[in-house]
Structures are given as C-alpha cells and as structure tokens.
N, C-alpha and C positions, 0 to 999 in steps of 0.2 A: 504494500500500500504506500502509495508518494505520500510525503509530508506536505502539508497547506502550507503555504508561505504569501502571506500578505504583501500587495504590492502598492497598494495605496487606498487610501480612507479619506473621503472628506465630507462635511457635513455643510447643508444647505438646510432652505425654509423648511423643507419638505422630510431633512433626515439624514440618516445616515447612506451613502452611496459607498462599496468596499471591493477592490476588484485581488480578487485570490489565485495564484498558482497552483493546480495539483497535478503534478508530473508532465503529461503532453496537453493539458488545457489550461485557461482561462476563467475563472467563474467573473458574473458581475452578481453582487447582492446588492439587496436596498434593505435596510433596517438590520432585525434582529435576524441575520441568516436567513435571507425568503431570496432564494434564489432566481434573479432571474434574466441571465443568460450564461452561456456556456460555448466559448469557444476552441474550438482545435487548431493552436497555436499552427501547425504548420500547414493550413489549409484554412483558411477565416470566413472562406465561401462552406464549409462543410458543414450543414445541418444535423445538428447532435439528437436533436429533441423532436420527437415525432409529430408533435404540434407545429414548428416551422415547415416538418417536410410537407405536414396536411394544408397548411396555406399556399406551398410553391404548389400544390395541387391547384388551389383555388387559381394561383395565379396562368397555369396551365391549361385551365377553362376556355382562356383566351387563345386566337389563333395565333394574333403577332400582335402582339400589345408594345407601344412605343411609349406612353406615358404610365408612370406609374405614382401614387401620393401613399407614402406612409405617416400613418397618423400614432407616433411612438415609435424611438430608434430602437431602445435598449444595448444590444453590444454590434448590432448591426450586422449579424449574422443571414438574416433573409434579405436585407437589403443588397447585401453583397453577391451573396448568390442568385437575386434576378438580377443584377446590373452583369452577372457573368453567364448568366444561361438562358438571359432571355434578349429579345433585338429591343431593348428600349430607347431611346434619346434623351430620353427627361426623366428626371426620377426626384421628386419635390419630399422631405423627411420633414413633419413638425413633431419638437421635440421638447415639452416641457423643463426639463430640466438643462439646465449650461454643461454641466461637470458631464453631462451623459456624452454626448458625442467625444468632447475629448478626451474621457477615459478610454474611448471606446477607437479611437485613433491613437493615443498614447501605448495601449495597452492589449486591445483588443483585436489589431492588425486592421482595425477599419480605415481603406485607403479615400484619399482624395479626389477623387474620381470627376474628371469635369464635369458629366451626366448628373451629379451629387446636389440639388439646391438645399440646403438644411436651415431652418427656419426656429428658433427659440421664443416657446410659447405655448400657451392653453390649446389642442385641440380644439376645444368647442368653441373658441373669439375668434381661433384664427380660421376654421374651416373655410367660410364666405367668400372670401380670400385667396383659397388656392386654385389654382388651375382644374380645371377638368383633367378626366386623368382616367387610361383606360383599367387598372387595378388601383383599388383603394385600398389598403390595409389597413384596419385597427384593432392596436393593439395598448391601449391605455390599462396598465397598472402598475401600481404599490406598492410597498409593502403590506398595506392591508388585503390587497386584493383587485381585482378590477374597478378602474376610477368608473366614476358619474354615467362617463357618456357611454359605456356598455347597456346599459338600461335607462336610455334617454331616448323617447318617442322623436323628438323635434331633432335633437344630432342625427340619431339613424336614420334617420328618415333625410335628412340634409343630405351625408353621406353618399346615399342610393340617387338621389338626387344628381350629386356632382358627379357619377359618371359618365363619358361620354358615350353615346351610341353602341351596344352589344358589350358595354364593360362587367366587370366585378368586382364586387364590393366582397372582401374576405375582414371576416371578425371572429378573433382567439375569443373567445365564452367562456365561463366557467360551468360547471357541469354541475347538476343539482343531485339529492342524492337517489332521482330515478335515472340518471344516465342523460337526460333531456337537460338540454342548455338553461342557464341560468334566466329568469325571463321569458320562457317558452312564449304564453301564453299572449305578453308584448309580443314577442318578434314575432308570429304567426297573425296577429292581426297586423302589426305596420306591413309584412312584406307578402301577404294573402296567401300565407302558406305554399311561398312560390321560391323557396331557397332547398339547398340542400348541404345537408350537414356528413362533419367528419370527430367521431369519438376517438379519443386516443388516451394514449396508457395514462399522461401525465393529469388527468381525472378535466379536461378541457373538451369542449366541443366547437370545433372549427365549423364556421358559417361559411358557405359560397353561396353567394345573393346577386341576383343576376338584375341586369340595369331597368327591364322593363318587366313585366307578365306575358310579353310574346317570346318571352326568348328561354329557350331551352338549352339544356347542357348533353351537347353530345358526346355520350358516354366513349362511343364505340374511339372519336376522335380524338379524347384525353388521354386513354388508355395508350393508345398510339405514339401520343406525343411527350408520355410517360417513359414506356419503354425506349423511345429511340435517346431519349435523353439519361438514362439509367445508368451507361458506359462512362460518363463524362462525370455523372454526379457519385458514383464510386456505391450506389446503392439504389435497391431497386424500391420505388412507389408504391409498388404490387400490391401487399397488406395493410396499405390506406383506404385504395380504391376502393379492396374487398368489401371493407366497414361503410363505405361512402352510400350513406341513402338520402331519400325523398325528405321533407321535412316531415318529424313527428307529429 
C-alpha cells in the first residue's frame, strides 16, 4: 500500500481544498476527506471513476460535438479527456472556486489548452452568460454533497435550454436509497421523462438529457462510437452501456 503524502492545502470561503499523492495518483478532496477527484498522474486524460466514464458516454450521444460548457472543473479529469477524444473547438469551464483550477494545473496535470475558456464563478449567475454549447456538463458539489443547482427546476431547466440544436445536457446525480436519482420525481416532470440514465458503483446516477422531446438517443450508434474509441481510451465502455436505461 503507497503512503498518502500531502501536496498542498489551502483554505477559502467555502473550506478546506487538499490535493494528496498515493503512489501512481493524485487525489483532490474538499473538506473533511470527501473525495472528489482522482487523477493518474501519468495519463490526466484517464478516467478512474466510473461516473466520469458514464458522462464521456453522455458526451458520446453526440455525433461531433464542437462546443462543449462545463458547469464544475474539479481536477479536470473529463475535461481533458473530451478536449483529447473528442473534435471540439471551444470548450467554456465555470468554476466556482479560484484554488480549483490551479491546483488542478499545479498538481493535477491539467494542461492549458487554447480550446480551454475557464471562467470563476456561481454556476447559476453565470449560466445566462455562456455560450450555447453542444454538451453541457454538470457537475456542482461539496463537501456536503451536490450544491443547489442539482435540484433547481429554473437552472435545469436553463441548462436544457442553453443547448444548441440535437445537444446534451449530462448531470453527475446523487442516487437515492432506491437506486433512482436524487430528485426523481423533479427531473421527470422538468424533462417529461425524456432522458436516460446511467447507475454506477460510486452510488451516483449519471443523467443524458437530450436538447429537445424529438430527439432520440441512438443506441445502436453510441455503442459504435464507444467501441471504436475503446483502443485509444485504454478501457472499454461496455459495462456502462449495459446499465444505461430509459428514465425511471
């Protein structure tokens, strides 16, 4: 077992921020040990936690998505990996906290990437704000847990909103204790039970939320562009997809 070895600690409004070494990784925590990213030092694009890989699903929805807006950096582990696996141009990060991106450049191997706009600030002020954008990611939390706008009717619904034309809206959830996303019964009426979810080990349910009620997710073509991308990403999708159903 590697020994933890703390690489730096610093404390803002919001808390404690503390990024750890254990052997070939990176952790980032916020507060008291609430883990929340995990990177492999020698590859920063590589998705450790089954949750990011069920989002680059979401993001995979898409055929060629050029624009993408993440709404929360964290160590900037799936940012990296679609700015390296996917054809984007723009790729816009709003990121509440300061210390987060540059621990996450300092420490995290998160590169500078011209495609890279990064933005410091509230999610829900700054949404109005951002570009349209054919994936949207959110992933707002805590140390307590997922912030406000996971279960805020007028964000989510903004969100779905700010995609452009056949985009996706992808949101990390927290899982309630029947397995159904935190909020079911919100996010079934805001998006008319027209998304579809992915459960994974780390007790989260990943949302793909499609821009309109005419637009469908084809299965047979993700699966497709799952595999062909599997070689490059050093691990295969496969037992995502399998869990990946209709909304509850």
């Amino acid at each position: 077992m590697s020994e933890e070895r703390l690489l730096a600690e610093v404390r803002d409004d919001f808390g404690v921020i503390r990024v750890f070494e254990v052997g070939d990784y990176r952790v980032l925590e916020f507060g008291e040990a609430v883990e929340q990213s995990c990177v492999f030092t020698a590859d920063p694009s590589w998705l450790e936690y089954d949750y990011t890989r069920a989002m680059l699903i979401g993001a995979l929805c898409h055929e060629a998505p050029e624009t993408a807006l993440f709404l929360g950096l964290g160590a900037g582990t799936l940012t990296q990996a679609c700015l390296k696996f996917l054809p984007l141009d723009d790729v816009e990060v709003i990121e509440l906290r300061p210390d987060v991106p540059r621990l996450a450049m300092e420490y995290m191997g998160l590169t500078d990437d011209p495609r890279l706009y990064l933005r410091i600030g509230d999610a829900l002020e700054l949404l109005p704000s951002a570009e349209p954008a054919d994936l949207i990611f959110v992933d707002l939390y805590t140390d307590h847990g997922p912030g406000v706008g996971h279960l805020a009717w007028d964000f989510l619904g903004a969100c779905q909103k700010r995609l452009s034309p056949g985009g996706w809206l992808v949101i990390n959830q927290w899982a309630a204790d029947d397995g159904k996303p935190l909020g079911a019964a919100l996010l079934r009426g805001l998006f008319h039970r027209h998304y579809w979810e992915c459960p994974v080990k780390e007790g989260n349910v990943i949302l793909i939320v499609p821009a309109d009620l005419d637009q469908q997710l084809d299965r047979e073509a993700l699966n497709a562009r799952a595999e062909a991308l599997a070689p490059r990403l050093g691990y295969s999708l496969q037992p995502l997809l399998d869990v990946l159903r209709e909304a509850s």
